[in-house]
C-alpha positions in Angstrom: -3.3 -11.6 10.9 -3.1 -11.7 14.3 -4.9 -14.2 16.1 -8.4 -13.6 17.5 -9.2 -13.8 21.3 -12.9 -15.6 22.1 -15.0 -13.9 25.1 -16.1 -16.9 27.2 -19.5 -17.7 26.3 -22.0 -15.8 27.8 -19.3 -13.6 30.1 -19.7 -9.4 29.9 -16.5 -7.6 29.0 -15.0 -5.9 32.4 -14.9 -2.3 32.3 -11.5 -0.9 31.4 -12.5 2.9 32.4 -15.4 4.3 33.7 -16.2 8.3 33.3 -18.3 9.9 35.8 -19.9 13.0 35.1 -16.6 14.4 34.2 -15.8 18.1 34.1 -13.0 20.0 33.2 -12.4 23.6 33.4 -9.8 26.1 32.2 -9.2 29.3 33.2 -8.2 32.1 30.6 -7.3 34.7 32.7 -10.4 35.9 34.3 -12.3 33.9 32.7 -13.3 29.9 32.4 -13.9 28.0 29.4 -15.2 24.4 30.3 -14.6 22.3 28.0 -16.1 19.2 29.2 -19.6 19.1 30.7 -20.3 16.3 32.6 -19.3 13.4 30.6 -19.9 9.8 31.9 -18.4 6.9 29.6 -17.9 3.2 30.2 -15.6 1.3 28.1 -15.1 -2.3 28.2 -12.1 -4.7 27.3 -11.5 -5.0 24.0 -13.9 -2.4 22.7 -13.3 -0.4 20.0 -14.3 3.3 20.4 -14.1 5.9 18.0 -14.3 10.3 19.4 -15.9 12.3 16.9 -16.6 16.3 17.2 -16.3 19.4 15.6 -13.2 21.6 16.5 -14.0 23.1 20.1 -16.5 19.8 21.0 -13.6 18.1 24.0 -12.4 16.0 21.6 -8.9 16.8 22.7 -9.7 17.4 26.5 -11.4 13.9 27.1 -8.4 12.1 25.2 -6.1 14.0 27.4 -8.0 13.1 31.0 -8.1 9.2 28.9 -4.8 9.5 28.5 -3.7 10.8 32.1 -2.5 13.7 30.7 -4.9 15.8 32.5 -7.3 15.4 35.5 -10.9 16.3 35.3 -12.2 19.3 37.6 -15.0 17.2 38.8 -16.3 14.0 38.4 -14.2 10.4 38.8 -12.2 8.6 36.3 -11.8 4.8 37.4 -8.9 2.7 35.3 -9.1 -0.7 36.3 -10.9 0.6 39.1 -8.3 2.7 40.5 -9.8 6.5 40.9 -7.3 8.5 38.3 -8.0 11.8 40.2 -6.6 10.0 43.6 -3.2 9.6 42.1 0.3 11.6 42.3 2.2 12.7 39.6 4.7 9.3 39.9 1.6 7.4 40.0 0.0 8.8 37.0 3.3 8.8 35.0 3.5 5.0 35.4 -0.1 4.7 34.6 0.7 6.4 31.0 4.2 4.3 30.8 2.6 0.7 31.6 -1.0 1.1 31.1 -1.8 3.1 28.3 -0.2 3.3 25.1 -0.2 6.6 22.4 -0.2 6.8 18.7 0.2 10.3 17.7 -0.3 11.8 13.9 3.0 13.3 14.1 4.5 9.7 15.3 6.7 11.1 17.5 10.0 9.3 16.9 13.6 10.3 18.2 15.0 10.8 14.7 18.7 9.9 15.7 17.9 6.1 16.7 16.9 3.3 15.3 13.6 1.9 15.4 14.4 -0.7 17.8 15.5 2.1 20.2 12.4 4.1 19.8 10.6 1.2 20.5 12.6 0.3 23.8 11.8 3.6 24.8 8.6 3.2 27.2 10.5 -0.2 28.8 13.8 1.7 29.5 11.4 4.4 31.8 9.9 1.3 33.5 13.0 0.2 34.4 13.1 -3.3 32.5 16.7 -4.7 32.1 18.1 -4.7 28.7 17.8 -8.0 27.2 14.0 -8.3 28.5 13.0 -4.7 26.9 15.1 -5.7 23.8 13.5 -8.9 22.9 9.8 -7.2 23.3 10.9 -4.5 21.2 11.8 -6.3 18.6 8.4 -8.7 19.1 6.3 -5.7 19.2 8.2 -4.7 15.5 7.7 -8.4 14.1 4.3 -7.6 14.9 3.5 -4.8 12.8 5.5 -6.1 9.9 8.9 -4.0 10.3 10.9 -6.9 11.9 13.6 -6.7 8.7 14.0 -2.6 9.2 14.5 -2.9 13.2 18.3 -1.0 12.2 16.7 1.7 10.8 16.2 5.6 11.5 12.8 6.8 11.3 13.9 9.0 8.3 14.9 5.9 6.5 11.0 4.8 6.5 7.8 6.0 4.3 5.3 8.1 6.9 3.0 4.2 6.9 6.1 2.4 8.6 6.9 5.3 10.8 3.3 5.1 12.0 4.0 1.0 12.5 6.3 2.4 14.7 4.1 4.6 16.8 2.0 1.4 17.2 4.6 -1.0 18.3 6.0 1.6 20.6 2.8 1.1 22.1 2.3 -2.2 22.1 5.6 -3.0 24.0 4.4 -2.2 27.6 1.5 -4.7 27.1 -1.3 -2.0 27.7 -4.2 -2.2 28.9 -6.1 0.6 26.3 -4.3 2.1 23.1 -5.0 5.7 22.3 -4.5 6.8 18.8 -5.2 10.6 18.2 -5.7 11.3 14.3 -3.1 8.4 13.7 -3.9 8.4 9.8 -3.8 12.3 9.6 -0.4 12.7 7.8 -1.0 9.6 5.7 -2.5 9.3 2.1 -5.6 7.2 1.5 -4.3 3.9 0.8 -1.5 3.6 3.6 -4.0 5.5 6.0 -6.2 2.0 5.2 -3.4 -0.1 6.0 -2.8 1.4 8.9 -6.6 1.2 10.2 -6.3 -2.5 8.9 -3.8 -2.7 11.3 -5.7 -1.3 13.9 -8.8 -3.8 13.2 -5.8 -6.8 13.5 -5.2 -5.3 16.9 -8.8 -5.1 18.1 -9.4 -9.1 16.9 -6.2 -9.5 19.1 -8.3 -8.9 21.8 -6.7 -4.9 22.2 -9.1 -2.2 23.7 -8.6 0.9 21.5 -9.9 4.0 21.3 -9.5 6.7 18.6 -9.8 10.2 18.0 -10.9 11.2 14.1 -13.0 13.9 12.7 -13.1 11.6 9.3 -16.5 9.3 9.0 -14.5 6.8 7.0 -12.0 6.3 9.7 -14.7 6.1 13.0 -16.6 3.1 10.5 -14.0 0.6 11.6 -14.9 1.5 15.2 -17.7 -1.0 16.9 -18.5 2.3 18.7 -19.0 6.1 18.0 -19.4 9.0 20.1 -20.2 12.3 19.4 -19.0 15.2 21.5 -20.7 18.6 20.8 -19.7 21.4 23.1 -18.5 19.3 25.8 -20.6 16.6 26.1 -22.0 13.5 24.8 -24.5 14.0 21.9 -24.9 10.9 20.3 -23.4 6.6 21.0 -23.2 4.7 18.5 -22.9 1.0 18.1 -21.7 -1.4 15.8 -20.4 0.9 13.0 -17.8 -1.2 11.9 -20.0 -3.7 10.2 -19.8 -0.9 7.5 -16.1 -1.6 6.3 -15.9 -5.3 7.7 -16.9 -8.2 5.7 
């Protein structure tokens, strides 16, 4: 179990992001589909937010501008209160490489190297020198439990470890917010629960995470629910992870 971090007594959480009536619009051709609608969302250190819609709600689109993998149309997106929208492309790619790390349902592993290289992976684009990158890589990998496989190929490991993986390859630039996008997707029941077990570890770690599901079972070990329907915010809700924790 990783250890848990204390807030000081009495002290708010800072706000990690803040979304200001966000907008985004595509264009098909002649037309425009907009896919978000005006979204404003705060989201504090070490919170633990769940993104719940139906296919077509901006699920996708919201992780994405989150993500700075897209930029809204209108509206501001503040990280650490730097405006997102203000930045260049080299300044958003190092956003993504040292602030924010991904875990994908597909994992997205180089199948040719090791674990340990996979894991290097985010440090070796930030430029940190080899014996530095290597001895957080192979931290972040004690960390989810896979420090006796750090030799091996992805295809050597069960879909659960792969995903441990994912999560270390995230952890290793120190983020500021994970984002996990259907990370138990590909998984069966019980290593989908170990993997959300992980996820709660994480989250007592003091780790701000936020997670994209369309399962009810999954968004419960979330402190936080919302619920997009065409675009924007229906519903925010709080505290549902009392329902799996004890």
């Amino acid at each position: 179990m990783m250890p848990a971090v204390e807030p000081r007594a009495g002290a708010e959480p800072e706000v990690t992001l803040a979304l200001r009536e966000v907008v985004k619009t595509y264009r098909m051709g002649t037309q425009e589909l907009q896919a978000l609608r005006g979204v404003s969302l705060d989201i504090r250190d070490n919170e633990y937010l769940a993104i719940m819609g139906p296919s077509g709600s901006g699920k996708s689109t919201l992780m994405n501008i989150i993500g700075c993998l897209d930029t809204p149309t209108s509206g501001s997106y503040r990280l650490q209160g730097q405006l997102v929208e203000q930045m260049d492309e080299n300044e958003l790619a190092e956003v993504r490489n040292r602030r924010i790390g991904f875990v994908f349902q597909t994992f997205n592993l180089i199948g040719r190297a090791n674990i340990l290289h996979n894991v290097e992976l985010p440090l070796i684009y930030a430029g940190v020198g080899r014996a530095e990158r290597r001895e957080r890589a192979r931290q972040a990998l004690i960390r989810v439990g896979l420090g006796d496989r750090m030799e091996h190929k992805p295809n050597e490991l069960s879909g659960g470890q792969r995903q441990r993986v994912a999560i270390a390859r995230a952890l290793v630039t120190k983020p500021s917010i994970i984002l996990a996008d259907e990370p138990t997707g590909n998984l069966d029941t019980a290593t989908g629960n170990e993997i959300l077990a992980m996820f709660d570890s994480l989250h007592d770690s003091g780790q701000t995470l936020v997670l994209v599901t369309h399962e009810d079972h999954v968004a419960e070990h979330a402190q936080r629910t919302i619920h997009l329907l065409d675009g924007q915010i229906e519903r925010d809700v709080r505290d549902g992870r009392a329902a799996v924790r004890h």
